[in-house]
N, C-alpha and C positions, 0 to 999 in steps of 0.2 A: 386514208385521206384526212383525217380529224372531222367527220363530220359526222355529227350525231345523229340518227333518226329514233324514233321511239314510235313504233307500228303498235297503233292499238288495235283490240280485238276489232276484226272486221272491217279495219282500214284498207283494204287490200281486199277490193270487190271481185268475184269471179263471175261472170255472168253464166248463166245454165245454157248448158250445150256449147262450152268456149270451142270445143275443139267440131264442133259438127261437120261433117265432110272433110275434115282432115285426112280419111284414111278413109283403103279402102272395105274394111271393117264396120259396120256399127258397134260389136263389141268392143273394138280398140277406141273408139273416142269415148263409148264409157269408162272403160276402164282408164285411161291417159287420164282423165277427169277426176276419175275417185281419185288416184295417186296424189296428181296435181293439188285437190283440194285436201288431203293427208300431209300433203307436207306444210302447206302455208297454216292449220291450224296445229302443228305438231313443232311447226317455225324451226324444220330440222329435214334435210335431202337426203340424210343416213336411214334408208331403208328400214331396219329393225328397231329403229326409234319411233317411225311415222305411222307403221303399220301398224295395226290393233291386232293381228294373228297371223299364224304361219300363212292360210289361206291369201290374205291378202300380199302377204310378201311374195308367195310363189308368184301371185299373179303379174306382180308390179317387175320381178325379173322375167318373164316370158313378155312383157310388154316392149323389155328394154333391148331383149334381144330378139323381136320378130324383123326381119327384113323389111317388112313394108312399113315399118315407122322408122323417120330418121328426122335431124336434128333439124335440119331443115322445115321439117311439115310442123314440130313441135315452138319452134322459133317464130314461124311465121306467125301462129295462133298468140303467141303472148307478147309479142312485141305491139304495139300503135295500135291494139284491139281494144280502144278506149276513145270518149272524144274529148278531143284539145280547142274545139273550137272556140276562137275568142278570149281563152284563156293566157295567163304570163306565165311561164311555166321555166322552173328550174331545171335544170337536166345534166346529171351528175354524171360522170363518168369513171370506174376505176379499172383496177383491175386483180385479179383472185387466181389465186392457185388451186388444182386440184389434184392434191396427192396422193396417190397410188406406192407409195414405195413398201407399204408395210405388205402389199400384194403382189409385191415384185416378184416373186416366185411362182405365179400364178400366170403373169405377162411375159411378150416374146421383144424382144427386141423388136422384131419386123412388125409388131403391128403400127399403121400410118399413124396412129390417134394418139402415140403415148412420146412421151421423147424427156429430154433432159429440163428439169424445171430450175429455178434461181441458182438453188444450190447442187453443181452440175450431178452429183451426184444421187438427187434424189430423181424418182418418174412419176412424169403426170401429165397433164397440161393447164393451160392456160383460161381462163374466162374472161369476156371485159364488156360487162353492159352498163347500161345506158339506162337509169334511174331519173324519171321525171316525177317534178314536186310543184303542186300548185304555190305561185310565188305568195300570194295571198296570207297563207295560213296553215303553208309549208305540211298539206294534204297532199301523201304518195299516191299518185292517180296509176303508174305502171310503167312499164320497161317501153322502152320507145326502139332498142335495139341488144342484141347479146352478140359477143365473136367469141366463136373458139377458134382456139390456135394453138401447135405445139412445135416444136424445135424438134430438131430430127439429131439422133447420135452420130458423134463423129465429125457433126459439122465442122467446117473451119473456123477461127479465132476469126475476132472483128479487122484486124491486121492482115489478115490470109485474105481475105473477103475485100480490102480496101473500102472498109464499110462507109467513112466519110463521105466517099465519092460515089456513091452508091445514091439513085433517085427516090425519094422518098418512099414512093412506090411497093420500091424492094426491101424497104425496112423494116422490123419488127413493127418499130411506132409511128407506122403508116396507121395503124390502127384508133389512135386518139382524131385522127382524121377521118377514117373512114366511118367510124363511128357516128362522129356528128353529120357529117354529110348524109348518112341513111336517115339520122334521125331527125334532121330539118328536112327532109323528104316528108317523113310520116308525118309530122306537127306541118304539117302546111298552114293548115287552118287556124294555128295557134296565132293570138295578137302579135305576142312576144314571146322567144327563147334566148336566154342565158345559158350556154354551155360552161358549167365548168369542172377544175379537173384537179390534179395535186401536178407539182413540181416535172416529172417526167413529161407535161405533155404541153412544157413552156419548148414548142417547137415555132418555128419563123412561120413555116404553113398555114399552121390554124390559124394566125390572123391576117394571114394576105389573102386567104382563101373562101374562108367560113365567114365571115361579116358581110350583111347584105341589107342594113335597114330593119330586119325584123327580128335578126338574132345576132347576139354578140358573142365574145367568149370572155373568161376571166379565170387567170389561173396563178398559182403560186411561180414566183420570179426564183428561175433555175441558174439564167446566165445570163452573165456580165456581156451585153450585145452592143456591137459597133452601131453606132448612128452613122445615118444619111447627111451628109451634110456637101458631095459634091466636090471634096478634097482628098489629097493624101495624108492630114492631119487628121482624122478622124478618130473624137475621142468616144467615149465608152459610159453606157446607162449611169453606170457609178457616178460619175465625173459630174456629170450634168444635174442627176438628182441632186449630189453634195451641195449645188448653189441655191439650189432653190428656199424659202425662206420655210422657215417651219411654224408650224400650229400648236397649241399645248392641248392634251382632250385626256382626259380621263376615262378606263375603261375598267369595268367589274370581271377578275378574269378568276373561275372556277378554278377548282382543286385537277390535276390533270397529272397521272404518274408522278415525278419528281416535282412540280409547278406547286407551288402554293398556292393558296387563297388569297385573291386581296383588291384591292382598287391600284392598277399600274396608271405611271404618270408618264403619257406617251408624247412623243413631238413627231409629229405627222406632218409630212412632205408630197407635193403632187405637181406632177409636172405633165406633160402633154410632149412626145419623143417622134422624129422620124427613123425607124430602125430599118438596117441594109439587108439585104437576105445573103444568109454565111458565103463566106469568100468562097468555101470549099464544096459546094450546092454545086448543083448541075444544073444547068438550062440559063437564060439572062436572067442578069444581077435588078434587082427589082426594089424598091424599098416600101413601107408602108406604116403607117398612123399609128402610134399607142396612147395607152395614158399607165406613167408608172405612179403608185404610191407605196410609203416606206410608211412606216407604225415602228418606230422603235422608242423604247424604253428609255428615261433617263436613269442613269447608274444607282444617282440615290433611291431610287424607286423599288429596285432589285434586291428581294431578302439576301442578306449574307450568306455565299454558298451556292449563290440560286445565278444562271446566267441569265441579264437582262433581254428583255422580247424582241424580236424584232422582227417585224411581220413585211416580206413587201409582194405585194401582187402588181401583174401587169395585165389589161384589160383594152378591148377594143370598145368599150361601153363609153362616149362621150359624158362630159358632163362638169359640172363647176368642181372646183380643188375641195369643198366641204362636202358636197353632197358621196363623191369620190369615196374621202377617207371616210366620211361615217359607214359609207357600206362595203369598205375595207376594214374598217375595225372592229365592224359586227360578224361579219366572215371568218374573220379570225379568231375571235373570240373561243368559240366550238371546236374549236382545233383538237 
């Protein structure tokens, strides 16, 4: 996602007894406990990393594979087991692979948990939680939600599937929805949430759906979306941004892979769009409220060699065209 956290020692509070009555064990919530608090100061899930001796490794795999503890009982204990009351709270969302293929010899095809990951040929599955951050002073308070999920072999192509036409419901990335929907559940009690996400989860949904007064979303701008506008002429986000008048801002942009150092001279646009929900959707055609802004780079600006920036996010967050782009280009920045 480009976004940077730096977890100091013991930012990442575990309260004693997190798991109590999770199971029905009292060995097993000690033990889930030790593990759990092994990894976060070991800042590593690789068993022979976390663990101080065989003992404790043997124990942390008989924990993983006892029948009465399941992903379920272990989810519930670290998700929204924190309090948000009052609070303005960030709440991140991505999503992670966990691959299995160096162990593929060791896996069946038939088990339900394992399936084809990015690249179809590797096995693993999928993770995608749900990282909340005080807005304040950008303090990780904890996981508000986590999804597993895996792809099963053999499936059919997205063409086979008529994936298009398919309800969101049924879709892989039904998930950047369901996600926040769980987790403006748990923050009830929060002032404010900000959901946001990387490019994959600039879907029509999350902003006709998840916007409610006390939480917004805001995410990097994937595609060029048809406006509402009540005609057969209907042009396109592009279009409309292009008019709008631009801003000159200056931004301090860090060293990043190929990116240089240096102060970029950006001209920043912000418009206010009514967007249609996709022609190819299922259920009625619906439209609803954005706010887009573009951060791009003038050429001169751009080291020789180096492609100019151009940042645009679309956002359900009302607000003036400055206020907007300042905390689109601070967003970006961290990329």
């Amino acid at each position: 996602m480009g976004i940077n956290l730096i977890f100091r020692k013991g930012s990442m509070k575990v309260e004693a007894g997190m798991f109590a009555g999770a199971f029905v064990d009292r060995r097993l919530e000690v033990r889930c406990e030790q593990v759990y608090r092994a990894m976060l100061d070991a800042k590593s899930a690789v068993l022979h990393r976390c663990c101080p001796d065989r003992a404790a490794m043997t124990g942390a795999y008989r924990l993983m594979n006892n029948h009465h503890v399941s992903y379920e009982q272990v989810r519930e204990r670290l998700t929204g087991n924190w309090s948000c009351a009052g609070k303005r709270i960030l709440c991140i969302q991505d999503t992670s692979e966990a691959n299995f293929t160096s162990h593929s010899g060791a896996l069946s095809s038939k088990d339900p948990d394992i399936g084809p990951l990015t690249k179809g040929t590797h096995a693993g599955f999928f993770m995608h939680p749900s990282l909340c951050l005080d807005m304040e002073d950008g303090f990780p308070l904890g996981l508000s939600e986590l999804l597993l999920f895996n792809r099963r072999w053999g499936q059919p192509d997205k063409h086979e599937r008529r994936y298009k036409e398919l309800a969101l419901e049924e879709k892989e990335s039904y998930r950047w929805l369901e996600c926040a929907q769980s987790s403006r559940q748990k923050l009830s009690d929060a002032a404010y949430v900000l959901f946001v996400a990387d490019r994959e989860a600039d879907i029509y949904e999350l902003f006709h759906r998840l916007p409610d007064g006390k939480s917004d979303v805001l995410v990097r701008l994937c595609r060029d979306r048809l406006l509402y506008q009540g005609s057969d002429q209907t042009p396109k986000m592009s279009q409309q941004l292009g008019l709008c008048p631009a801003e000159a801002a200056s931004l301090a942009v860090r060293k990043s892979g190929q990116r240089k150092e240096r102060v970029a001279e950006l001209q920043v646009r912000y418009t206010r769009l009514e967007i249609a929900s996709p022609m190819n959707g299922t259920g009625a055609k619906t439209h609803t409220q954005v706010y887009v802004v573009e951060a791009r780079e003038k050429p001169s600006s751009a080291p020789k060699g180096e492609q100019a920036i151009c940042w645009q996010l679309v956002t359900s967050m009302p607000g003036s065209g400055r206020q907007c782009s300042a905390s689109t280009t601070t967003a970006c920045a961290g990329e």
